[in-house]
KETORVO-286252 format. One record per residue: residue in one letter; residue number from 1; y, z, x of N, C-alpha, C, O in turn. Coordinates in steps of 0.1 Angstrom, whole numbers, plus 5000, padded with zeros to 4 digits. Layout:
- A_NUM_Y_Z_X_Y_Z_X_Y_Z_X_Y_Z_X $
...
end
This chain:
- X_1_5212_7209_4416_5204_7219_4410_5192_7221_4419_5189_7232_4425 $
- X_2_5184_7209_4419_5172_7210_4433_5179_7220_4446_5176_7231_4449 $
- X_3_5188_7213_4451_5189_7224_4460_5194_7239_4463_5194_7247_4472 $
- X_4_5199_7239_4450_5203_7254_4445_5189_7265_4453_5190_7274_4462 $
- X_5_5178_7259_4444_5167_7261_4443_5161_7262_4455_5154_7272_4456 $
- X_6_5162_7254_4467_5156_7253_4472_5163_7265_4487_5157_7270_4496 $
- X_7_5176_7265_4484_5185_7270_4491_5181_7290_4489_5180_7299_4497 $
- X_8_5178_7291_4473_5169_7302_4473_5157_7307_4477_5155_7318_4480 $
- X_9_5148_7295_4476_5137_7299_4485_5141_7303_4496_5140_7315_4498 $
- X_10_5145_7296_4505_5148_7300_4518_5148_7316_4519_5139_7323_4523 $
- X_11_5162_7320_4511_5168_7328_4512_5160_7342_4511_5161_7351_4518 $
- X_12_5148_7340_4497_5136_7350_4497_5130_7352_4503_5127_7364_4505 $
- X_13_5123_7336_4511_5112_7343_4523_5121_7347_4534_5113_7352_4542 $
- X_14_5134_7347_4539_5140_7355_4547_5146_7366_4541_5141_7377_4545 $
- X_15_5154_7367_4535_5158_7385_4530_5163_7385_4510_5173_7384_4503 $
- X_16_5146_7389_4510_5141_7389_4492_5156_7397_4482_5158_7395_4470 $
- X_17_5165_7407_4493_5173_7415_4481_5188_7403_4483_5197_7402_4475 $
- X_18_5187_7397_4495_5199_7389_4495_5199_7373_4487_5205_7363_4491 $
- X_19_5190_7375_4476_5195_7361_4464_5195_7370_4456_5190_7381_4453 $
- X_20_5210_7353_4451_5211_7363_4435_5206_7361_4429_5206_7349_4426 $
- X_21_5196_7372_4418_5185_7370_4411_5192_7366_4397_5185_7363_4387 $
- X_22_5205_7367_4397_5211_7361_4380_5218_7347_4379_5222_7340_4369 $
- X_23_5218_7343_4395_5221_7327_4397_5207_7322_4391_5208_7314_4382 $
- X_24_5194_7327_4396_5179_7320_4396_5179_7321_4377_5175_7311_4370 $
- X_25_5183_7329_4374_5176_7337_4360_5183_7327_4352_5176_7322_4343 $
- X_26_5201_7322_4355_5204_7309_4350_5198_7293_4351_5197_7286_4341 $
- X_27_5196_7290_4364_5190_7284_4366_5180_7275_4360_5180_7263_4359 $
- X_28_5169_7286_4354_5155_7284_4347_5162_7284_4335_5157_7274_4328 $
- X_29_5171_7291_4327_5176_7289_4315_5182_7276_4314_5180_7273_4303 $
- X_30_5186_7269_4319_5191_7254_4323_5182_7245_4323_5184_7234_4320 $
- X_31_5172_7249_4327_5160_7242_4331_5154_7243_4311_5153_7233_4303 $
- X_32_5151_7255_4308_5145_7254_4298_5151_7246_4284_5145_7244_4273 $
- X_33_5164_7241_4287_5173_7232_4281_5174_7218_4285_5173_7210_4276 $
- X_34_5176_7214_4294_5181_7204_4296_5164_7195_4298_5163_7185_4291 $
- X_35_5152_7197_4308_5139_7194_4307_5138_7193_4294_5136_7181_4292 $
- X_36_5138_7198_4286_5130_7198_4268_5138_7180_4261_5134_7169_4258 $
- X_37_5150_7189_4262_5162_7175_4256_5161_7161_4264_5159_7151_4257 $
- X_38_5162_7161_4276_5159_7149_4281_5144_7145_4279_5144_7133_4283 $
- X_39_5137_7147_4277_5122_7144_4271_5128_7135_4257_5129_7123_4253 $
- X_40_5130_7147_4251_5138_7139_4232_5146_7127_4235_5143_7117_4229 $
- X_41_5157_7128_4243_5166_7116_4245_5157_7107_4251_5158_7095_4247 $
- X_42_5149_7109_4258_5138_7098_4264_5127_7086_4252_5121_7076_4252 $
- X_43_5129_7097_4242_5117_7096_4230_5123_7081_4219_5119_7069_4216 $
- X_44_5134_7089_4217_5147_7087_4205_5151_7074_4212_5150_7064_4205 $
- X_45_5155_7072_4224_5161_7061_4229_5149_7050_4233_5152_7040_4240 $
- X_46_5137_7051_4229_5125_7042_4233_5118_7038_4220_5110_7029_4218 $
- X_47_5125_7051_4209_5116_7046_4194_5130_7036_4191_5128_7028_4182 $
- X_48_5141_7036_4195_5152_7025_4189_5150_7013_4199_5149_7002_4194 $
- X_49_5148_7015_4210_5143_7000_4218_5129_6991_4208_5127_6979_4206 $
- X_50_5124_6998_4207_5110_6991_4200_5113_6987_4185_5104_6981_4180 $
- X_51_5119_6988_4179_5128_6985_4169_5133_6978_4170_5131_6969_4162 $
- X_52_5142_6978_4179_5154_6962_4176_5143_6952_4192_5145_6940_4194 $
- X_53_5135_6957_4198_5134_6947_4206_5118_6939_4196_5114_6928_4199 $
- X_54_5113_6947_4188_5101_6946_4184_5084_6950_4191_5074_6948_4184 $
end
C-alpha cells in the first residue's frame, strides 16, 4: 500500500496527468477503513487482555 503511494508521488511531481487519480481516490478510501478499524481492534483486544490478565 506504502508504496502504491509512494510510486504515485513520483509519478505527480514528474507527469501530474499520468497517475491514476481513481487508483489514489481508492486508496484513501481504504485508508479511511481499515486506519479507523484497526485502532478498534487495537482497543477491543487490549480491554480483553486486561481482563483475563488483570
Amino acid at each position: 500500500m506504502r508504496s502504491g503511494c509512494l510510486i504515485m508521488g513520483i509519478g505527480y511531481s514528474e507527469r501530474p496527468r499520468a497517475v491514476r487519480w481513481k487508483k489514489a481516490k481508492d486508496i484513501a478510501k481504504t485508508w479511511l477503513y481499515t486506519i479507523p478499524a484497526s485502532a478498534i481492534t487495537a482497543i477491543v483486544i487490549y480491554a480483553i487482555a486486561r481482563v483475563i490478565v488483570g
